[in-house]
C-alpha positions in Angstrom: 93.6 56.5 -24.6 93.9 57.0 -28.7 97.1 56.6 -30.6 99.9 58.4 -32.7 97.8 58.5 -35.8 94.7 60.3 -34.2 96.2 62.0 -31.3 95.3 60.9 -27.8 93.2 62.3 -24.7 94.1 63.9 -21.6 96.2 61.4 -19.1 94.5 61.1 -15.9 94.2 59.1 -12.7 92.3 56.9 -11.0 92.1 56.0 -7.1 90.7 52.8 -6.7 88.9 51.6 -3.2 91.4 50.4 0.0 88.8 47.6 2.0 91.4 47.9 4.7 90.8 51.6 4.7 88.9 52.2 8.6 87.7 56.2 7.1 85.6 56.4 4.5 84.7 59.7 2.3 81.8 60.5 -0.2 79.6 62.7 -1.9 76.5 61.7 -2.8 73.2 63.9 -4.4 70.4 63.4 -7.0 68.6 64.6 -9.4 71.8 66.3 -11.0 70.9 66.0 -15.1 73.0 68.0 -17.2 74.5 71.1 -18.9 75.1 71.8 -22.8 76.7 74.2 -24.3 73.7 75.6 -26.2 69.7 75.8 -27.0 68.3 73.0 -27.1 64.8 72.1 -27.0 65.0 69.7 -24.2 65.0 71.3 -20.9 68.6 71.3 -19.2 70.0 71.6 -15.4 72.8 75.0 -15.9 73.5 74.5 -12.0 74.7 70.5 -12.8 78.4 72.5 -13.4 78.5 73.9 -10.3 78.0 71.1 -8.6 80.4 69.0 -10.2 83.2 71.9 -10.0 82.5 72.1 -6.3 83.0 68.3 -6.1 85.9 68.2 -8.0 87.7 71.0 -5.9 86.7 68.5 -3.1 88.3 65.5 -5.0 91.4 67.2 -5.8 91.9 68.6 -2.2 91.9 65.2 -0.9 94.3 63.7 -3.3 95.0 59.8 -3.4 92.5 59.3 -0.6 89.9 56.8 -1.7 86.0 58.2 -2.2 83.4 58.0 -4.4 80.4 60.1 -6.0 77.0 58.4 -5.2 74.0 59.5 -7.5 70.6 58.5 -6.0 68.6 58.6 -9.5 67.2 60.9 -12.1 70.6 60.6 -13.4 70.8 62.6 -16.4 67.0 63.5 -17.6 67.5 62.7 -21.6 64.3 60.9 -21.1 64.3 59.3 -24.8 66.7 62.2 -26.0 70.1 59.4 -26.2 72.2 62.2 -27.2 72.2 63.9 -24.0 73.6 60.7 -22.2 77.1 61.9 -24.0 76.9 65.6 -22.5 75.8 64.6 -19.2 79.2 61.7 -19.5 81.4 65.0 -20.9 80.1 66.7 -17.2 81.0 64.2 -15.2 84.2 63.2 -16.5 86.8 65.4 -14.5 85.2 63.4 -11.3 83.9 60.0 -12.9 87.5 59.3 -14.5 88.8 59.6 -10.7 87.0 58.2 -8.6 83.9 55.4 -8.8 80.6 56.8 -9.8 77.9 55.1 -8.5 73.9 55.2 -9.1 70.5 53.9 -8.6 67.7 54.0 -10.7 64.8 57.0 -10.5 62.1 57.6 -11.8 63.5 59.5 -15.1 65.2 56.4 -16.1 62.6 53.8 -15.9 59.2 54.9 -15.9 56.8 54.5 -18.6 53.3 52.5 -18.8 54.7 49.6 -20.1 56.5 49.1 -16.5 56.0 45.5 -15.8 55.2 46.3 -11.9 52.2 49.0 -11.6 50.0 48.2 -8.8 46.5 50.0 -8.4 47.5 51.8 -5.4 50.1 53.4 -8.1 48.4 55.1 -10.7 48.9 58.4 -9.7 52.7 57.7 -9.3 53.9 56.0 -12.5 53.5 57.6 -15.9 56.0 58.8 -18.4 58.7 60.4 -16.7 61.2 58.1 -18.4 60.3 59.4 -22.0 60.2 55.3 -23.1 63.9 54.6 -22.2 62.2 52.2 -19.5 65.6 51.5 -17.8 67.7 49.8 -21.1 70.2 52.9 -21.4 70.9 53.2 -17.6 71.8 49.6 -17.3 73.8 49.6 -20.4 75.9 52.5 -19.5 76.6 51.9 -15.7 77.8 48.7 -14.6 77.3 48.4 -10.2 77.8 45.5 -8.0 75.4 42.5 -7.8 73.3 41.0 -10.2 69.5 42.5 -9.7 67.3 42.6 -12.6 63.8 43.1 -13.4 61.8 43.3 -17.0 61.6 46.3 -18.8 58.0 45.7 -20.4 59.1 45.8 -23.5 61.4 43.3 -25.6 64.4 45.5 -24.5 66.8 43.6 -21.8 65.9 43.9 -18.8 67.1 46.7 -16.5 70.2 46.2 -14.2 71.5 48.0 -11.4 68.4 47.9 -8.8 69.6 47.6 -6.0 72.6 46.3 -4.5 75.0 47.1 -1.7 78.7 46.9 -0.3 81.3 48.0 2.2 83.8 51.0 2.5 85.7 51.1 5.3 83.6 51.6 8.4 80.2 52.3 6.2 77.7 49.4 4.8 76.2 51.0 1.8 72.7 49.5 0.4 70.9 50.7 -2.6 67.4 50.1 -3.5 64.6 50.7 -6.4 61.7 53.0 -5.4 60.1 52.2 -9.0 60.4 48.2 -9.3 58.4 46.0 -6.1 59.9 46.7 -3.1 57.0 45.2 -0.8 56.8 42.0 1.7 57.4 39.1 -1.0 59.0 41.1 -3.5 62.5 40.1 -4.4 63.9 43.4 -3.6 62.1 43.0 0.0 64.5 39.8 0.4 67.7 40.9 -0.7 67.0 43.8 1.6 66.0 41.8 5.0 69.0 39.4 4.1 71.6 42.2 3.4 70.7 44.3 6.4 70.3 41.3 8.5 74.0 40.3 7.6 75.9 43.3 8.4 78.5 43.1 10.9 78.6 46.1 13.0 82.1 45.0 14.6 83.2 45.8 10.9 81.2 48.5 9.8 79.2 50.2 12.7 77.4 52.4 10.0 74.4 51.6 7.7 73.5 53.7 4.6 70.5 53.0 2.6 69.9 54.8 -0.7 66.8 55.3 -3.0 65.0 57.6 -5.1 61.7 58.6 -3.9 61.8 60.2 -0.3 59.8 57.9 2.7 59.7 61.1 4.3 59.3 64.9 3.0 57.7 68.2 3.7 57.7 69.0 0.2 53.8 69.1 -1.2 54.3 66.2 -2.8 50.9 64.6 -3.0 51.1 62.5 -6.0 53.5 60.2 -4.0 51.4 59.7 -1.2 50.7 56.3 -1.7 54.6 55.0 -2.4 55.5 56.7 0.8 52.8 55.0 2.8 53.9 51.7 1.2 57.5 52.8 2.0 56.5 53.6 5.7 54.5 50.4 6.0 57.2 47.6 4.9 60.4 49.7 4.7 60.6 51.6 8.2 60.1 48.8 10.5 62.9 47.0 8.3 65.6 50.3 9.1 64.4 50.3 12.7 64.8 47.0 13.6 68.3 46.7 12.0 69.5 50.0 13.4 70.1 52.0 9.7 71.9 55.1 11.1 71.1 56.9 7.8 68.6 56.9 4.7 69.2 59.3 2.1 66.6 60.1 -0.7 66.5 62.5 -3.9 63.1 62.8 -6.4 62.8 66.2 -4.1 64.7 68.8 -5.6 65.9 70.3 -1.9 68.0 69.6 0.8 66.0 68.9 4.2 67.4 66.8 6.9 65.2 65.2 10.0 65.6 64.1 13.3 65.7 60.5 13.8 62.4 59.3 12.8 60.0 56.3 13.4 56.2 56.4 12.2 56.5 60.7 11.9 57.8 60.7 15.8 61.1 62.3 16.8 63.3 60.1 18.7 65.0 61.4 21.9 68.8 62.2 20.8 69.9 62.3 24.5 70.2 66.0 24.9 69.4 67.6 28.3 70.6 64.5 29.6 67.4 62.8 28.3 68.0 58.4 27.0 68.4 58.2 23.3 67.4 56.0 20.9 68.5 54.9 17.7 66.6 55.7 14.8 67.1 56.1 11.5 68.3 59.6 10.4 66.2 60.4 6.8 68.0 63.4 4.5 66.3 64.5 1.1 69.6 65.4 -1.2 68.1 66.1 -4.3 69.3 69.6 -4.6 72.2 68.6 -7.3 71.0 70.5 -10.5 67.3 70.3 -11.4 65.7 74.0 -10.7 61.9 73.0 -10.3 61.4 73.2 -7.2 58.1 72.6 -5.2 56.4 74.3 -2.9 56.5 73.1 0.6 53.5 71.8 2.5 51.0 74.0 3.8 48.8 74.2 6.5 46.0 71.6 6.6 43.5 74.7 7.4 44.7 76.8 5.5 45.7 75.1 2.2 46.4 77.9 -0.5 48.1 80.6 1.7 51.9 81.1 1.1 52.7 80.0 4.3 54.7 76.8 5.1 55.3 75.9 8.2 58.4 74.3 9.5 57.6 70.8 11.3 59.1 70.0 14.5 60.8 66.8 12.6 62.3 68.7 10.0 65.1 70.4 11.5 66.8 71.9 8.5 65.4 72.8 4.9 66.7 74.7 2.0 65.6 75.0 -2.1 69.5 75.9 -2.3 71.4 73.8 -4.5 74.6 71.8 -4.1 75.8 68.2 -2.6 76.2 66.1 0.7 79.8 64.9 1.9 79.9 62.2 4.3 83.3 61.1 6.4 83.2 58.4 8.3 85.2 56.8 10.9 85.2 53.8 13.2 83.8 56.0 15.9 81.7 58.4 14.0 79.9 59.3 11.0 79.3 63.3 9.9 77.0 63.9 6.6 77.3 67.7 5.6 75.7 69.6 3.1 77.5 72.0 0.7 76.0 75.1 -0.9 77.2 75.8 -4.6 76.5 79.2 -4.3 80.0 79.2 -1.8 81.0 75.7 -2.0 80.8 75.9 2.1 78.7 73.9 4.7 75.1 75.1 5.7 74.1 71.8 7.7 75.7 68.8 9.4 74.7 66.0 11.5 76.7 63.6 13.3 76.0 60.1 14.3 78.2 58.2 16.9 78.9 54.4 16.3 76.4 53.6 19.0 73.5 54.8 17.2 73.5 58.6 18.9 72.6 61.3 17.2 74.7 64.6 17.7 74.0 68.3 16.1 70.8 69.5 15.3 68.7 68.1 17.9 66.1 69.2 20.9 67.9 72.2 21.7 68.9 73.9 18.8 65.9 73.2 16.1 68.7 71.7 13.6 70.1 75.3 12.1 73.4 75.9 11.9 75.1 79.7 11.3 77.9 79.7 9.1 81.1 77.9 9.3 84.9 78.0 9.6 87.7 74.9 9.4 89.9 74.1 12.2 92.9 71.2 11.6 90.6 70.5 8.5 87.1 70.1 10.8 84.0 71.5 9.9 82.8 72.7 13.3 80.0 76.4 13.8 80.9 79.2 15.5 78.2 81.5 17.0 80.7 84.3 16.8 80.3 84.3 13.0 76.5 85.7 13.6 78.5 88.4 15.7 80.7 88.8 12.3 77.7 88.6 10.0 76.5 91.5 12.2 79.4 93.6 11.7 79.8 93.5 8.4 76.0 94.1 7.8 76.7 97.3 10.2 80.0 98.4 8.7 78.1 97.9 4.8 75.1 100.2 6.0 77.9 102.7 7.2 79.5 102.8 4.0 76.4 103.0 1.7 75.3 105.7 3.7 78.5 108.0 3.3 79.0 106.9 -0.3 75.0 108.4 -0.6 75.9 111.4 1.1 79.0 112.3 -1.2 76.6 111.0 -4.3 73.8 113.6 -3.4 76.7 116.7 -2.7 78.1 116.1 -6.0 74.8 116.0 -8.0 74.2 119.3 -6.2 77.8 121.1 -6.9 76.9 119.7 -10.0 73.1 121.7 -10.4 74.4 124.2 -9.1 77.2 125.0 -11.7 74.2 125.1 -14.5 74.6 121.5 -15.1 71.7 119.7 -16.3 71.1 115.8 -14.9 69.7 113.1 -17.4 68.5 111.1 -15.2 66.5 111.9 -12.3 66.5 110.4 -8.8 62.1 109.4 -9.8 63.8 107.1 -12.6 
């Protein structure tokens, strides 16, 4: 792009999708924001690079295989700032210019009080996250399949990009609006009863529904109590009864993964030669950039201590940051989660066409040890605790001798009438 006159920008490529493609690859976070490259007065997410240079490593590494980046909402925080929608475009452009980038709304992008849809049960949800942009920029600037549309509130267009869905190779992806009606009635409600109604598992055996606000968290995130009930109440039974392998949610700014889940129960994943049953596997992914984190929930008895236990259901959290990367075959899907402090994989699940869940179930809580790659397969190794072991062993070993020569030195050093300016008290 550009010309002789002014000069022109950096060539690059893009991969486009392959429909006949039966694999399908992709990462997919929220709650990313961005990174400048000084103060400003408008709070900024520093760890938004890591994650994109982790990504990119990823993208490059797979070379002219088709993927794409999915971004579940709180896209880029400017909330009313418009000039930080061109630095969080600068970030993303080593991965956006490759592959497509897609999105769905959250609740820094849209809401304000002049949302046209704020029912009573939600006035502890909405308020001004979106800093008045109520949705116009995020439609403007991303353009995604489908044609969904709702007011703004205001005499601004109305915002795009609700929800929507589409096929990649052995995976039907479906992306909704946790901050526009999503209830029995609603037109959102339809499109998603018709969509999920419609797929044809012969073609793609997986189901992936995206949205914003977690139906399911153990994050103390009280404020939301009454969406998620909603959520729970005329979402779930929709998931169950069309067999959604996976729903993946941001809003919470960690990475916890359940076991498949209907009405706060654990299904049976068919362990210990137990029946299985397919249920909906629910993964919070908004770890991507945004540092506040919340606390998780406590005990109901014993509300203030710092103390938060673990339940059964969730079987892997983290306030780590980083991204998800899902491959996908014909015969099985694997969603794995990659730290940025390493840019290696801390969790993984695996679901077989037929609904089964695999990794992370009754026996072994969900936690995984470290990994290694074999013919380019993420698999765990308990011998890596054995090697974690060792090297914590062979470290104290070291230390200790270092210490030792440390201390004689310091007292060849006293003893020769030399005087020490800093003592071992400071």
């Amino acid at each position: 792009v550009g010309s002789e006159s002014k000069g022109w920008s950096t060539t690059r490529s893009f991969v486009s999708w392959d429909k006949s493609s039966n694999e399908t690859i992709a990462f997919l976070f929220g709650d990313m924001g961005t990174a400048t490259p000084y103060l400003t007065f408008s709070r900024t997410q520093d760890e938004s690079i890591s994650t994109i240079k982790w990504i990119l490593r990823d993208l490059e590494a797979l070379g002219d295989k088709p993927t794409f980046i999915s971004h579940i909402g709180d896209i880029s925080y400017t909330r009313g700032y418009s000039w930080l929608w061109d630095e969080f475009f600068n970030l993303i452009e080593p991965v956006a210019s490759k592959v497509p980038y897609h999105v769905c709304i959250g609740n820094h992008e849209y809401d304000w009080p002049s949302q046209p849809w704020k029912p009573d049960w939600a006035n502890s949800i909405y308020g001004t996250d979106g800093g008045g942009e109520c949705g116009v920029p995020y439609s403007l600037r991303f353009n995604m399949p489908g044609n969904s549309s709702e007011p703004t509130g205001t005499h601004a267009p109305a915002t795009r990009n609700l929800y929507y869905s589409f096929d990649m190779g052995p995976v039907h992806f479906v992306y909704m609006s946790t901050e526009t009606n999503f209830l029995q009635g609603s037109s959102q409600y339809d499109f998603l009863k018709h969509d999920l109604e419609s797929v044809d598992r012969m073609k793609t055996p997986f189901v992936v529904v995206q949205g914003h606000r977690p139906m399911y968290t153990t994050s103390f995130e009280s404020r939301d109590a009454p969406l998620r009930e909603k959520m729970l109440e005329h979402l779930e039974p929709l998931f169950v009864k069309n067999n959604v392998n996976l729903a993946l949610w941001g809003h919470v700014h960690r990475y916890e993964r359940f076991c498949p889940l209907k009405n706060f129960t654990c299904g049976s994943m068919g362990q210990k030669g137990k029946d299985w049953e397919a249920l909906p596997v629910h993964v919070v992914i908004g770890m991507a950039g945004q540092d506040w984190q919340p606390t998780w929930e406590p005990r109901p008895d014993h509300p203030h201590d710092p103390v938060y236990p673990q339940p059964k259901r969730s079987l892997y959290r983290t306030g780590e940051f980083g991204y998800t990367r899902l491959i996908a075959t014909k015969e099985k899907l694997t969603l794995s989660f990659v730290g940025n402090h390493d840019g290696e994989v801390h969790d993984m699940v695996e679901i077989l066409a037929s609904g089964q869940v695999l990794n992370g179930g009754d026996d072994n809580n969900g936690k995984v040890g470290a990994v290694h790659k074999v013919d380019d397969v993420t698999r765990y190794s308990f011998s890596h605790y054995v090697w974690g072991g060792s090297v914590l062993v062979l470290g104290g070993f070291v230390g200790y001798v270092l210490g030792f020569v440390s201390h004689a030195r310091r007292q060849i050093a006293t003893e020769r009438g030399w005087t020490s300016l800093k003592t071992e008290e400071r």
